[in-house]
SEVEXGU-198291 format. One record per residue (C-alpha): x, y, z; residue number from 1. Coordinates in Angstrom, 2 decimals. Each point is the difference from the previous one (the first is absolute). Example, Ala and Ser with C-alpha at 12.3 -4.5 7.8 and 13.67 -1.06 7.14 Angstrom:
# residues 2
<rec c1="12.30" c2="-4.50" c3="7.80" num="1"/>
<rec c1="1.37" c2="3.44" c3="-0.66" num="2"/>
***
This chain:
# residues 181
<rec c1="149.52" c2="90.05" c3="64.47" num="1"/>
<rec c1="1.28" c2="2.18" c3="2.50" num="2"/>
<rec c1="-1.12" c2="-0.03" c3="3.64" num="3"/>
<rec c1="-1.66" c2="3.51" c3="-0.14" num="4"/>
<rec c1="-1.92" c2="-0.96" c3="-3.01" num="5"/>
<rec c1="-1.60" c2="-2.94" c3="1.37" num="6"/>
<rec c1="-0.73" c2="1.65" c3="2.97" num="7"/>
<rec c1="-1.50" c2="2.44" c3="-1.92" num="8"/>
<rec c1="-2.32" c2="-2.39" c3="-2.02" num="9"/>
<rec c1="-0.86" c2="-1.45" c3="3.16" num="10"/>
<rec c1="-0.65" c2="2.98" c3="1.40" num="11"/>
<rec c1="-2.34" c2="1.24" c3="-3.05" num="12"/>
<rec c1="-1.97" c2="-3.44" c3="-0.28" num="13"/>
<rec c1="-0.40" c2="0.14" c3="3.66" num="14"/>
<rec c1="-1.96" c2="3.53" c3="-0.55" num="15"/>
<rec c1="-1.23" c2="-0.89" c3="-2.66" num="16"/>
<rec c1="-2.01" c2="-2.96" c3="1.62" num="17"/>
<rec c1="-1.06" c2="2.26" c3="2.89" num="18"/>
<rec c1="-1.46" c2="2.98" c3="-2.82" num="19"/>
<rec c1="-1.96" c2="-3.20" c3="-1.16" num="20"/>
<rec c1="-1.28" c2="-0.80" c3="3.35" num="21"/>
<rec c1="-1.37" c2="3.21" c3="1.21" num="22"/>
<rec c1="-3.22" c2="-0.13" c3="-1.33" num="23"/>
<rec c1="-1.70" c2="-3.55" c3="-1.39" num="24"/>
<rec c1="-3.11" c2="-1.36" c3="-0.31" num="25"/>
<rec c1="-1.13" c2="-3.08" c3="1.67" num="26"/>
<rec c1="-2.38" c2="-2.63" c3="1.43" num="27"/>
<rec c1="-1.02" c2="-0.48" c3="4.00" num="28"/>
<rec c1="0.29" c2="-3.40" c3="0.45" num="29"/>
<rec c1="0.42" c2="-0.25" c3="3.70" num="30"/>
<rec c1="-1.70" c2="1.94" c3="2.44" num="31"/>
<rec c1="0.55" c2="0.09" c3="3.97" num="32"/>
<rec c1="-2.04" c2="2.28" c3="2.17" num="33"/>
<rec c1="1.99" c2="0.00" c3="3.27" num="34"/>
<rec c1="2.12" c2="2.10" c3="-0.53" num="35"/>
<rec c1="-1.49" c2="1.20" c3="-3.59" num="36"/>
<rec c1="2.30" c2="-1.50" c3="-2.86" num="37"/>
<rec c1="-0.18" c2="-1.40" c3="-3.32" num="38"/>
<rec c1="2.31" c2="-2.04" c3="-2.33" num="39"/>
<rec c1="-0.06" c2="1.20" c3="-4.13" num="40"/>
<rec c1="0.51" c2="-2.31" c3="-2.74" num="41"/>
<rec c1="1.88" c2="2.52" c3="-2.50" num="42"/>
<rec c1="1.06" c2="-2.26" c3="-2.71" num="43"/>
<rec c1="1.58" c2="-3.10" c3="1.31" num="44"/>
<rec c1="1.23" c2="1.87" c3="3.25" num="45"/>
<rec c1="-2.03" c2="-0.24" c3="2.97" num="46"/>
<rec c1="0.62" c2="3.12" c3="2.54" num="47"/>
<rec c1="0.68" c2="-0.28" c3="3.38" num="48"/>
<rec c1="-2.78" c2="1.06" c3="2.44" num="49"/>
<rec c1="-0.51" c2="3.30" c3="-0.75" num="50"/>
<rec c1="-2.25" c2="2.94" c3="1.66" num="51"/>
<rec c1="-2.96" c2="1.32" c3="-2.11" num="52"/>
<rec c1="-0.49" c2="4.27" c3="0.47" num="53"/>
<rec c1="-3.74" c2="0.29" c3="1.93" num="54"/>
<rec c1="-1.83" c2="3.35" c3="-0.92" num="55"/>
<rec c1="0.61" c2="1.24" c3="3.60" num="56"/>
<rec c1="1.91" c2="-1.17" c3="2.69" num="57"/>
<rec c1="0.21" c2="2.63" c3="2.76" num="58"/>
<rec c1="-2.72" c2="1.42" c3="2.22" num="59"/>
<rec c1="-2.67" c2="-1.04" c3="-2.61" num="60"/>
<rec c1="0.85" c2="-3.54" c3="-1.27" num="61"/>
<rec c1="-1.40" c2="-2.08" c3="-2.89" num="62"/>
<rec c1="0.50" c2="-3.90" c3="-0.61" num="63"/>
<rec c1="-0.51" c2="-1.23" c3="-3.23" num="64"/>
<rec c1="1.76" c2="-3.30" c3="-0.88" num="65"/>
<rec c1="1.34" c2="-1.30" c3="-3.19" num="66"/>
<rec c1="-1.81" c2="-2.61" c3="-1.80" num="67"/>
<rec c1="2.02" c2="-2.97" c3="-1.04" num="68"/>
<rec c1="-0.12" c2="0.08" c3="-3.83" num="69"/>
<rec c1="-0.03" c2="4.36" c3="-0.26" num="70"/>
<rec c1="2.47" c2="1.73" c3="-2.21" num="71"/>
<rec c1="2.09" c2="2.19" c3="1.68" num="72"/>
<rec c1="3.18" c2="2.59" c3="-0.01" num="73"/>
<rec c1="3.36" c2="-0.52" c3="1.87" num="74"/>
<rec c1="2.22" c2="2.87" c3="0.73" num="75"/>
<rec c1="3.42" c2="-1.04" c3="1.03" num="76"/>
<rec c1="1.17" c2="3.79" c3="0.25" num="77"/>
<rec c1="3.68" c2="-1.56" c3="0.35" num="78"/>
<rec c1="-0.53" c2="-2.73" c3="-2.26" num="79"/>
<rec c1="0.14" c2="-2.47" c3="2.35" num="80"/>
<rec c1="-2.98" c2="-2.23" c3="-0.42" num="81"/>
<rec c1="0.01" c2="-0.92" c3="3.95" num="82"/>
<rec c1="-0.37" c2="3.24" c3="1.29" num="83"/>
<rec c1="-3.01" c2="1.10" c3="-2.74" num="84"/>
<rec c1="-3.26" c2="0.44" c3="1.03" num="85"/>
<rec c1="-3.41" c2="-0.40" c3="-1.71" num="86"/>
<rec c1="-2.26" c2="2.68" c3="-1.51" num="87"/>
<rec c1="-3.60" c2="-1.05" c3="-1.59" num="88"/>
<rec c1="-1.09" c2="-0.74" c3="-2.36" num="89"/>
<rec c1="-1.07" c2="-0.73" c3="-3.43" num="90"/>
<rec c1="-2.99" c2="-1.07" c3="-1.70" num="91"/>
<rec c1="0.07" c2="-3.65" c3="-1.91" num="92"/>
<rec c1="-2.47" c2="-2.35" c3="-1.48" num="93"/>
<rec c1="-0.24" c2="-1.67" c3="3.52" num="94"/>
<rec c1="-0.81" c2="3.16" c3="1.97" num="95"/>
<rec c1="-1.60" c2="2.71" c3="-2.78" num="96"/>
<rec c1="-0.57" c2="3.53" c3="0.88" num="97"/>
<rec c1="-3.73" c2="0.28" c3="2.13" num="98"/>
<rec c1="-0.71" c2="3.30" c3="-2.30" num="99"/>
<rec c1="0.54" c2="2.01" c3="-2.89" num="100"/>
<rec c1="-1.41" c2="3.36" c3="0.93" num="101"/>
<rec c1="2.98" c2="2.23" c3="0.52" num="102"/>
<rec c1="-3.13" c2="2.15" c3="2.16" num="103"/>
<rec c1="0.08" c2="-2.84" c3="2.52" num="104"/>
<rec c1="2.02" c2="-1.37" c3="2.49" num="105"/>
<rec c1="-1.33" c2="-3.93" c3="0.62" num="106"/>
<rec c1="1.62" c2="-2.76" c3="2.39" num="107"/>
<rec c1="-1.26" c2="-3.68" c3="-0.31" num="108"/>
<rec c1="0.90" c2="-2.28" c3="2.76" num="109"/>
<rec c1="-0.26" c2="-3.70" c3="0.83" num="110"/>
<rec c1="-3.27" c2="-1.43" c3="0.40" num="111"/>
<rec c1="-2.24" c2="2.83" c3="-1.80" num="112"/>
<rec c1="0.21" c2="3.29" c3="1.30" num="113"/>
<rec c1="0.42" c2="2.73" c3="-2.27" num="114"/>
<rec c1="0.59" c2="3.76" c3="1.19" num="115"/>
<rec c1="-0.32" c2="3.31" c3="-2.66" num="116"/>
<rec c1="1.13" c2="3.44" c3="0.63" num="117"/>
<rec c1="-1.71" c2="2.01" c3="-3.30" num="118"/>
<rec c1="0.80" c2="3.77" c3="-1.27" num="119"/>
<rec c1="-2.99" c2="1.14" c3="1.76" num="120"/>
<rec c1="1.13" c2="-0.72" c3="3.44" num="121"/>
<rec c1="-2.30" c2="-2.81" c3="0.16" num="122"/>
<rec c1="0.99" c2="-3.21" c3="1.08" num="123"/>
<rec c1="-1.42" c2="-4.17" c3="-0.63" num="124"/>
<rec c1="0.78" c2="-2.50" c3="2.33" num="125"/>
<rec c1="-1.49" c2="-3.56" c3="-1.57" num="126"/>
<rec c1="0.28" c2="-2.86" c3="2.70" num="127"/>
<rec c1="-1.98" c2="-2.92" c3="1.23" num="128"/>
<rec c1="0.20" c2="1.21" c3="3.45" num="129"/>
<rec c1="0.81" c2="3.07" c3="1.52" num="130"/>
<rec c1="0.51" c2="0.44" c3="4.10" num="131"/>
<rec c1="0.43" c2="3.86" c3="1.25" num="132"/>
<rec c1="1.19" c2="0.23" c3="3.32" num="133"/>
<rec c1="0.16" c2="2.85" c3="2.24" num="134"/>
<rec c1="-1.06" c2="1.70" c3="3.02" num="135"/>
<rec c1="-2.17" c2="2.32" c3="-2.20" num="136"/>
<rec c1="-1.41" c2="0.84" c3="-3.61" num="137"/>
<rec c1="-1.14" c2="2.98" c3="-1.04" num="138"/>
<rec c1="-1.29" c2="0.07" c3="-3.68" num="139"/>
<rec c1="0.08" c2="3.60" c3="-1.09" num="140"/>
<rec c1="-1.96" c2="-1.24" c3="-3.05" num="141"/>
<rec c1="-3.40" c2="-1.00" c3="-1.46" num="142"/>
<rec c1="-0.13" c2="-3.55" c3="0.42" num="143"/>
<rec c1="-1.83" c2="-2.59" c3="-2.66" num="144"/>
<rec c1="-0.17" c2="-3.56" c3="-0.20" num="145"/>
<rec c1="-1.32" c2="-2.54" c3="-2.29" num="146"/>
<rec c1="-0.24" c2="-2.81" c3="2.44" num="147"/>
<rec c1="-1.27" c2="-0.68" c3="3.67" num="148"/>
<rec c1="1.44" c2="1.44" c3="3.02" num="149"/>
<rec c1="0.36" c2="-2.53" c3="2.74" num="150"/>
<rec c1="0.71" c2="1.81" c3="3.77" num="151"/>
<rec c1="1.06" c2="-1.77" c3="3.39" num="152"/>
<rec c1="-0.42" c2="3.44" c3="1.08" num="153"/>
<rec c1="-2.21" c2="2.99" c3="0.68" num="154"/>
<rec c1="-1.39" c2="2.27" c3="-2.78" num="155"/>
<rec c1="0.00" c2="3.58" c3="1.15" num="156"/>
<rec c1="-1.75" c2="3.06" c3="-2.50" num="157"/>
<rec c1="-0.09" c2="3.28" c3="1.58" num="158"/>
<rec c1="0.57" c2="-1.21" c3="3.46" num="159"/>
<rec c1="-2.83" c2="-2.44" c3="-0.05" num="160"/>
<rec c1="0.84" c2="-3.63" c3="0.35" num="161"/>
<rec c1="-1.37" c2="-2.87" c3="-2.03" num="162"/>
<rec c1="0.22" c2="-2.29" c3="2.57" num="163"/>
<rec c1="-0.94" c2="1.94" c3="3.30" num="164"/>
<rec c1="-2.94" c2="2.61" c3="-1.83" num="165"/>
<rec c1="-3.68" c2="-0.40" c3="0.98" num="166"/>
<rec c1="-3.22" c2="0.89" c3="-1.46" num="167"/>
<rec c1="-2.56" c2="1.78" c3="1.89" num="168"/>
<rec c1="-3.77" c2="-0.86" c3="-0.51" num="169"/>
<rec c1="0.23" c2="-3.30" c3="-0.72" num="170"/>
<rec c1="-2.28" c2="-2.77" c3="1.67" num="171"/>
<rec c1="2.09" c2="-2.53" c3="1.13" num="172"/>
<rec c1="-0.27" c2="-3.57" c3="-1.64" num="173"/>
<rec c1="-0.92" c2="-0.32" c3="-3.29" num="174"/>
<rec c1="-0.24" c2="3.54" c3="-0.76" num="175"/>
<rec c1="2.31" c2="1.32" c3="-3.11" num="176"/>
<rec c1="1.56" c2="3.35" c3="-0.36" num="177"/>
<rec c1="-0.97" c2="2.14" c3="-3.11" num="178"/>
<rec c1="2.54" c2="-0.05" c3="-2.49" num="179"/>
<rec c1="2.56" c2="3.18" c3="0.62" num="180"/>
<rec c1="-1.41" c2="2.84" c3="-1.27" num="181"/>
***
């Protein structure tokens, strides 16, 4: 064969294998957090370290790791597995879909806690513990509970304090209050 024809064989496998490499699906099998990489199994290869996209990563930034074991997409834009990068994800037997409502969005994390946004606006956090903290609440709601309310502080209705109120007319000692009226 001439020279120019097996460079151009070369040259035509050699894109060829890069068109095959722009976009595969594989396996995280290695994850490191500092600085945020992963390794895919896709087929018998094993990537390099390789940076996963985040859903932000400017002013507002979100963290959301991998899990060893998740099926994922590479993009290679150039075809050059080394310089891809990771995009989620794909449901498998191991890691199902946390819904079927098209109405709802749903995210299930680690350890139990379950968050819905529904068509109506309304949202459903499920968790076995939930800590707010801020330098102040405001409800704008009516609020209901079906269990007990347990307070380190001060309960305060219309500017009178459950703590601090008194009750005039009331003999000291054994004396009880009548009930509210």
């Amino acid at each position: 064969m001439s020279r120019i024809l097996t460079d151009a064989i070369r040259r035509i496998t050699e894109l060829e294998r890069r068109q095959a490499n722009m976009l595969r699906i594989g396996t995280v099998e290695q994850l490191t957090a500092k600085p945020p990489r992963v390794r895919v199994r896709i087929g018998p290869l094993l990537t390099t370290w390789l940076r996963w996209l985040t859903y932000r990563a400017g002013n507002v930034r979100t963290w959301s790791a991998p899990t060893v074991g998740e099926q994922i997409l590479v993009l290679a834009p150039t075809g050059d597995l080394a310089q891809a990068v990771v995009l989620p994800a794909l449901n498998q037997d191991d890691y199902p879909a946390p819904g079927d409502n098209p109405a709802e969005t749903v995210a299930v994390f680690p350890g139990g806690l379950r968050v819905r946004t529904l068509a109506d606006g309304s949202a459903v956090i499920d968790a076995t513990a939930l800590t707010l903290k801020a330098g102040q609440v405001t409800i704008d709601a009516p609020v209901a509970t079906t269990s007990t309310i347990t307070s380190a502080g001060d309960h305060v209705a219309d500017g009178i304090s459950l703590k601090q109120h008194t009750h005039g007319g009331v003999d000291r000692g054994s004396s009880q209050t009548d009930p509210p009226s």
